[in-house]
C-alpha positions as a Markdown table, in Angstrom:
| # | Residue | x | y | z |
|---|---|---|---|---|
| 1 | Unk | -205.4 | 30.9 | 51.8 |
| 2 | Unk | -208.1 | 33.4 | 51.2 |
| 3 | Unk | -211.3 | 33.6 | 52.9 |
| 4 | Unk | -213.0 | 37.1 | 51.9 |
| 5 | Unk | -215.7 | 38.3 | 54.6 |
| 6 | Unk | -216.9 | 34.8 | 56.7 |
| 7 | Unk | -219.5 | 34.9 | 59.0 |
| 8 | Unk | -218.3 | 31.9 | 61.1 |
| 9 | Unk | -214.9 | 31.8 | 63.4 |
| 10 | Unk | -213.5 | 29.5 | 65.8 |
| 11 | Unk | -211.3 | 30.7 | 68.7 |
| 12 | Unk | -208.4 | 29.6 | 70.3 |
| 13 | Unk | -208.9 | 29.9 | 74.0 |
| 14 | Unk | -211.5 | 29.1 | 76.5 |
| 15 | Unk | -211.0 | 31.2 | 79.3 |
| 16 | Unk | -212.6 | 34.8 | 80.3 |
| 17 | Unk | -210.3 | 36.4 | 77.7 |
| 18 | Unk | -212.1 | 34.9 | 75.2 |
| 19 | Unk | -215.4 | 35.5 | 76.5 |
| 20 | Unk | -214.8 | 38.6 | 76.0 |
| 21 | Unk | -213.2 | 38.5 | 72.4 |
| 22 | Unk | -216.2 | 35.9 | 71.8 |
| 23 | Unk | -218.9 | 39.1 | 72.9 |
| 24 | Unk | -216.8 | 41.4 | 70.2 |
| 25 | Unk | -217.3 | 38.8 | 67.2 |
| 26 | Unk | -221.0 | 38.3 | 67.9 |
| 27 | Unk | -221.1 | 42.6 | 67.9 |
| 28 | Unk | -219.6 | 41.8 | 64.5 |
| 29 | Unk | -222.1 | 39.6 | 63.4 |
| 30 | Unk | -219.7 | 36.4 | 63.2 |
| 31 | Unk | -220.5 | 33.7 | 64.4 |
| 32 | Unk | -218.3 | 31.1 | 66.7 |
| 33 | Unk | -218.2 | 27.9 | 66.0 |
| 34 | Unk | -215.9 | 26.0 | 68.2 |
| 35 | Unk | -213.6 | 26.6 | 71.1 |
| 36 | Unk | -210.1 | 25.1 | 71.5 |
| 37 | Unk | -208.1 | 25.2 | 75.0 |
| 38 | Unk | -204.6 | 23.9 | 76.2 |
| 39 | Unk | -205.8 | 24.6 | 79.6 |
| 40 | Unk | -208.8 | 22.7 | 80.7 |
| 41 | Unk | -208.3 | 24.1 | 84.6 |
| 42 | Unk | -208.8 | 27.2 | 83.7 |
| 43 | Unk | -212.0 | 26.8 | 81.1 |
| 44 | Unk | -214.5 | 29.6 | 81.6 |
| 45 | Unk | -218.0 | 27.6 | 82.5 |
| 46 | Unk | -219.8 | 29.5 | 79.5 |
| 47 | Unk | -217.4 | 28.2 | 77.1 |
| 48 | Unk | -219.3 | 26.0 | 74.0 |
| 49 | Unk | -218.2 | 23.3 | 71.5 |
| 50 | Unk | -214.7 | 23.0 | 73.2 |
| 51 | Unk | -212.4 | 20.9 | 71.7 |
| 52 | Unk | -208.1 | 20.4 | 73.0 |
| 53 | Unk | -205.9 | 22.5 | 71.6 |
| 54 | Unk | -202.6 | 21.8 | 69.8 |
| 55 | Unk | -200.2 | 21.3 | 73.0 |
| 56 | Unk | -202.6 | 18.6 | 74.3 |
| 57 | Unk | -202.9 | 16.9 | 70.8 |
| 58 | Unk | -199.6 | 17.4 | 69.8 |
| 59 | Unk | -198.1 | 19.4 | 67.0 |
| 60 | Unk | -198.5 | 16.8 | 64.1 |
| 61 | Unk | -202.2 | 15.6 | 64.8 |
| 62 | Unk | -203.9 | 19.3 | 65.2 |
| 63 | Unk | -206.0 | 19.9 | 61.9 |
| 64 | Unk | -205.6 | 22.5 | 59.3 |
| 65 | Unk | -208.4 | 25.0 | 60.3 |
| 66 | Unk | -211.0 | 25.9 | 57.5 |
| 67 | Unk | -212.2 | 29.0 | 59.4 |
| 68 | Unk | -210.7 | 32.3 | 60.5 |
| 69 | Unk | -209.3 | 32.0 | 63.9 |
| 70 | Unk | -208.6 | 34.9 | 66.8 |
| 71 | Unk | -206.3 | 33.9 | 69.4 |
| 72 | Unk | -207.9 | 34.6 | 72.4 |
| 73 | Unk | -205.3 | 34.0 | 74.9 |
| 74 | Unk | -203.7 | 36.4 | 77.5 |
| 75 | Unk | -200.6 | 35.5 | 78.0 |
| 76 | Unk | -198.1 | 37.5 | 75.0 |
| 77 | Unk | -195.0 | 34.9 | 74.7 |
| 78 | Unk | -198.0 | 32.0 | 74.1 |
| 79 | Unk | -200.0 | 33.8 | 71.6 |
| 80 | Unk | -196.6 | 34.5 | 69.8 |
| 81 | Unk | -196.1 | 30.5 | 69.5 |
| 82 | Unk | -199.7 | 29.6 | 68.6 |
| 83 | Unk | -199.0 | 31.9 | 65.8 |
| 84 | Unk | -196.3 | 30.2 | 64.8 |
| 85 | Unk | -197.5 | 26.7 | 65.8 |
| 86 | Unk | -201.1 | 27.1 | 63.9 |
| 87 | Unk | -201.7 | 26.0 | 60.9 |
| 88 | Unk | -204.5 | 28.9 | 60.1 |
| 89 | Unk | -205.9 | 31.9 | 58.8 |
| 90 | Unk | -206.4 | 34.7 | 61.5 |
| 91 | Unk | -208.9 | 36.9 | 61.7 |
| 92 | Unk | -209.5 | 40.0 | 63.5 |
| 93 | Unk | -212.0 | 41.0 | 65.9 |
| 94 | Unk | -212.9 | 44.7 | 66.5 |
| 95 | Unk | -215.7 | 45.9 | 68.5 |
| 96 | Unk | -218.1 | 48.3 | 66.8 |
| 97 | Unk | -217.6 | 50.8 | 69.5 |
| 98 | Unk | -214.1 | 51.0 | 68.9 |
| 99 | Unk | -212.9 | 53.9 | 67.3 |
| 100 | Unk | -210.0 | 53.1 | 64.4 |
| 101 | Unk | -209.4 | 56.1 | 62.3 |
| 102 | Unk | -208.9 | 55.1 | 58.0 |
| 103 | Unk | -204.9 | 56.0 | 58.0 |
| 104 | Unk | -204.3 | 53.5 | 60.8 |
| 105 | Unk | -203.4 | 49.8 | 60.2 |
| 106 | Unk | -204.1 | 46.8 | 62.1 |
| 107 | Unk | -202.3 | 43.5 | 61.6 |
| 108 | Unk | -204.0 | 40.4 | 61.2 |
| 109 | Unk | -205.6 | 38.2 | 64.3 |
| 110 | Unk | -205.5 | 41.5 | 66.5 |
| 111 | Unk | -208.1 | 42.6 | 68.9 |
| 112 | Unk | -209.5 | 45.7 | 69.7 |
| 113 | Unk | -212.4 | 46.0 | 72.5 |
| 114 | Unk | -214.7 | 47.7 | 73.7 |
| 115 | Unk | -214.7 | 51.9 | 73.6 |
| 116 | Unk | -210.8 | 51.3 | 72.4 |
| 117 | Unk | -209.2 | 54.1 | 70.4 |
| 118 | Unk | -206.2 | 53.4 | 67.1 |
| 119 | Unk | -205.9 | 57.6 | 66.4 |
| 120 | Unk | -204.5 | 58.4 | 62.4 |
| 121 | Unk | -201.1 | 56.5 | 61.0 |
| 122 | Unk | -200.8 | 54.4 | 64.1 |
| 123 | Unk | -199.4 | 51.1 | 62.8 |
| 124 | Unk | -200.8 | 48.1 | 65.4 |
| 125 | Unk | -198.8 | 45.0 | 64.3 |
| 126 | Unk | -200.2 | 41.0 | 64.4 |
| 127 | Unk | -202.0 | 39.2 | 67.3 |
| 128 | Unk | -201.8 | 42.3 | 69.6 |
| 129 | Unk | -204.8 | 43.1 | 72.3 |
| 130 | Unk | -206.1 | 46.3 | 72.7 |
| 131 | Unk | -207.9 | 46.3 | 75.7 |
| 132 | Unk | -211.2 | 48.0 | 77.1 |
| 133 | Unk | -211.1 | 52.0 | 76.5 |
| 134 | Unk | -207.1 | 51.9 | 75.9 |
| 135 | Unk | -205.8 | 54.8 | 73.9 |
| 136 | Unk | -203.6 | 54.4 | 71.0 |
| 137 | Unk | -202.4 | 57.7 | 69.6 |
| 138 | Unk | -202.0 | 59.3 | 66.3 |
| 139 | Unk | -198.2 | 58.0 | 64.9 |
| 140 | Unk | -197.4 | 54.9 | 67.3 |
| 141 | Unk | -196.4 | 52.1 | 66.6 |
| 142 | Unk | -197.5 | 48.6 | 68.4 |
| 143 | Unk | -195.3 | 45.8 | 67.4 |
| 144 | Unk | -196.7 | 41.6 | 67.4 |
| 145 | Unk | -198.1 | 40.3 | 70.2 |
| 146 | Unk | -198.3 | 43.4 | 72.7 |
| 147 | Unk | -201.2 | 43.6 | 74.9 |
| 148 | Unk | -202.2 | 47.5 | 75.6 |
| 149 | Unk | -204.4 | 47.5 | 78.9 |
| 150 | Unk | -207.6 | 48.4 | 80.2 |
| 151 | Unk | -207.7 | 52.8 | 80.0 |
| 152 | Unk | -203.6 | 52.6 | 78.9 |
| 153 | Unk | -202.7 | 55.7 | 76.9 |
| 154 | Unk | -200.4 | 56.1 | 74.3 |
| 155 | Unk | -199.6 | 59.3 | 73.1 |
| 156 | Unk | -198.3 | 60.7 | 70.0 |
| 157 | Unk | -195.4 | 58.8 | 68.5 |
| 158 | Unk | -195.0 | 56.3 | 71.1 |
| 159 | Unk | -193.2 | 52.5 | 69.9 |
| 160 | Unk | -194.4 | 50.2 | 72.1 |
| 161 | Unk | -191.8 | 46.4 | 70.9 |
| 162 | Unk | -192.8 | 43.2 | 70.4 |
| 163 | Unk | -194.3 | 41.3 | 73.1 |
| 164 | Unk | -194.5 | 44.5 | 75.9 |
| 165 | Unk | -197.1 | 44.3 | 78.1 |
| 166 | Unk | -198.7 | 48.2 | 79.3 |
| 167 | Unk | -200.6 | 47.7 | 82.3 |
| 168 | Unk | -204.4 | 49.0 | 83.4 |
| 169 | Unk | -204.2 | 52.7 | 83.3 |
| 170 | Unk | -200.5 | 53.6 | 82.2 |
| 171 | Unk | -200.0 | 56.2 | 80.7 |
| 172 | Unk | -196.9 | 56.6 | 78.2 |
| 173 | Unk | -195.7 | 60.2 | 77.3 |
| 174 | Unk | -194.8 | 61.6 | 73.5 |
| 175 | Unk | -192.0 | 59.9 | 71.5 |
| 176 | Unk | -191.5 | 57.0 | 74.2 |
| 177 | Unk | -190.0 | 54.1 | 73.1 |
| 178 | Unk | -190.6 | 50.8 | 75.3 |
| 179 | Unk | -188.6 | 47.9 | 74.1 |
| 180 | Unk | -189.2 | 44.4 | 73.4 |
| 181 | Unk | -191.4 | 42.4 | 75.7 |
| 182 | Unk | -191.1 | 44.3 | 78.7 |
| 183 | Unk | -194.2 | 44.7 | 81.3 |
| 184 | Unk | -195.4 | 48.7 | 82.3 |
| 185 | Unk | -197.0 | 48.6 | 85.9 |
| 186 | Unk | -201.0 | 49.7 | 86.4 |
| 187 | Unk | -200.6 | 53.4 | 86.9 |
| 188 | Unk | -197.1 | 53.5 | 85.8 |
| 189 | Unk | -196.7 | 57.0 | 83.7 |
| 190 | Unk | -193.3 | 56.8 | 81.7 |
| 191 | Unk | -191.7 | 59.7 | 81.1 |
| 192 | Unk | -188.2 | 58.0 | 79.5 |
| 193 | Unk | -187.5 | 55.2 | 77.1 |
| 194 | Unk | -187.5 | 51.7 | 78.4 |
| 195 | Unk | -184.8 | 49.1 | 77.6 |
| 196 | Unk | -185.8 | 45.2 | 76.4 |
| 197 | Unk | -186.6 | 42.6 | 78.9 |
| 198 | Unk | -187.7 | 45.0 | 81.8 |
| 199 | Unk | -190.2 | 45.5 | 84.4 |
| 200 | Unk | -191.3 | 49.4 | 85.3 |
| 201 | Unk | -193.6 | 50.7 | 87.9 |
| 202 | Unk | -194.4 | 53.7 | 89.6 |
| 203 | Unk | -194.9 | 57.6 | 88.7 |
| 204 | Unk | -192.2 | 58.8 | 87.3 |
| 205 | Unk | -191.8 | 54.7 | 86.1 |
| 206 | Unk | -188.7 | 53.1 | 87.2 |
| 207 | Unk | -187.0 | 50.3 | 86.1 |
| 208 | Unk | -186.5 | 47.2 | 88.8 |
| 209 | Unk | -183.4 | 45.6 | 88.5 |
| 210 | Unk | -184.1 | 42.7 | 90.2 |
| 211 | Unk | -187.3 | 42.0 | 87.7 |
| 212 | Unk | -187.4 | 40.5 | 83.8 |
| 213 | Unk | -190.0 | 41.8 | 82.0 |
| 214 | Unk | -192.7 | 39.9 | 79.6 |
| 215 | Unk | -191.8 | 35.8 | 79.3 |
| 216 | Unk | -190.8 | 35.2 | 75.8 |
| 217 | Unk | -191.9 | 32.7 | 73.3 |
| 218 | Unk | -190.1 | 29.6 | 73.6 |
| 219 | Unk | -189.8 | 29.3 | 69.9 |
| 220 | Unk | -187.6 | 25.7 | 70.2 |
| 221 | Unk | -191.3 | 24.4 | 70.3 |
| 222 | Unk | -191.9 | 25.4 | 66.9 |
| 223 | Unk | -190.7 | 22.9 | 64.6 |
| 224 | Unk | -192.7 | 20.8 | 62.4 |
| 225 | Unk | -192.7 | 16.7 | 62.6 |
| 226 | Unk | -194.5 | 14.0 | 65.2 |
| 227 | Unk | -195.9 | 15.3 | 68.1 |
| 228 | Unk | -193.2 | 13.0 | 70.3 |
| 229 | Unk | -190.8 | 15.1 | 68.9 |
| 230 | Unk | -192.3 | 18.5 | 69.4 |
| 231 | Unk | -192.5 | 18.5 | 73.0 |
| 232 | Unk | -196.2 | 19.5 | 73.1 |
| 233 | Unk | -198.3 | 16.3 | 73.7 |
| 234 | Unk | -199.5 | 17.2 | 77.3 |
| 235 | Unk | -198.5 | 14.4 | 79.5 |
């Protein structure tokens, strides 16, 4: 399915996540047209044209989407299943202040905000969140559905894996490698690589044994058929 440029979006999510990614496609120029939440307790006031989302109308009723859609959702392991789950195209949203230099690539239905920074032949990967004034180095490499934090730094030749979350203000030295969703404390400043499925705080960052890292997708939800069999009609 091929859209070319659109000027009109939808946007999964309807929390203050996605006012903010909402604020980045009207700096674009696009506009929203609808709003579509799983989560009705936690619906941001200035959310507009809200309609339920596809665990509340089950997997087999949701509509095919005719517009561009941007995941606006906070949480990593359930923006890896709407991915999966959506029947959609997905479109980026990337502030004009941010700074993305021509040798970097972004993968589709990432975000990048506000004063955020993608240096040359970085390589961001799909549905990942690049947060306010977060740093993204020249050489790293962001796999699916990590969320880089508010001021995080990543410099040269860091891998951050699939699904890691890198908290407000961490800052991750040269040639780190942090594994598959794992969560980096606020502050943290990691000096050595990270295994899969942790949790690591502190200055120098350490790992806690007693703590798993970023909860994964559960990807038995992902099937297609009625919605009585997928498990996601709410109840």
């Amino acid at each position: 399915m091929s859209f070319g440029k659109m000027s009109v979006y939808d946007v999964y999510g309807a929390g203050g996540h996605a006012q903010v990614v909402i604020d980045v496609l009207r700096a674009q120029g696009i506009r929203v047209r609808r709003q579509y939440n799983d989560r009705p307790e936690n619906q941001h006031p200035a959310s507009i044209n809200v309609l339920p989302g596809i665990r509340r109308v089950g997997l087999g009723r949701f509509p095919v989407l005719d517009v561009p859609v941007v995941l606006a959702v906070g949480i990593n392991g359930e923006r890896a299943e709407l991915a999966r789950m959506l029947d959609a195209h997905f479109g980026q949203a990337i502030h004009p202040s941010a700074i993305v230099a021509p040798s970097a690539s972004i993968g589709e239905g990432t975000v990048l905000l506000h004063g955020s920074i993608v240096q040359p032949n970085a390589r961001v990967g799909r549905h990942v969140l690049i947060n306010t004034a977060a740093s993204v180095d020249h050489d790293c490499v962001v796999e699916d559905y990590a969320h880089i934090s508010p001021h995080a730094t990543l410099s040269g030749h860091v891998h951050v894996g699939e699904g890691t979350h890198i908290g407000a203000g961490a800052v991750l030295i040269p040639k780190i490698k942090v594994g598959r969703w794992c969560r980096v404390g606020a502050g943290a400043v990691v000096v050595r690589d990270l295994p899969d499925h942790c949790t690591a705080v502190g200055n120098p960052a350490r790992v806690l044994p007693d703590r798993s890292g970023e909860p994964t997708p559960d990807w038995t939800l992902i099937r297609s058929g009625h919605p009585e069999d997928s498990g996601l009609v709410a109840p």
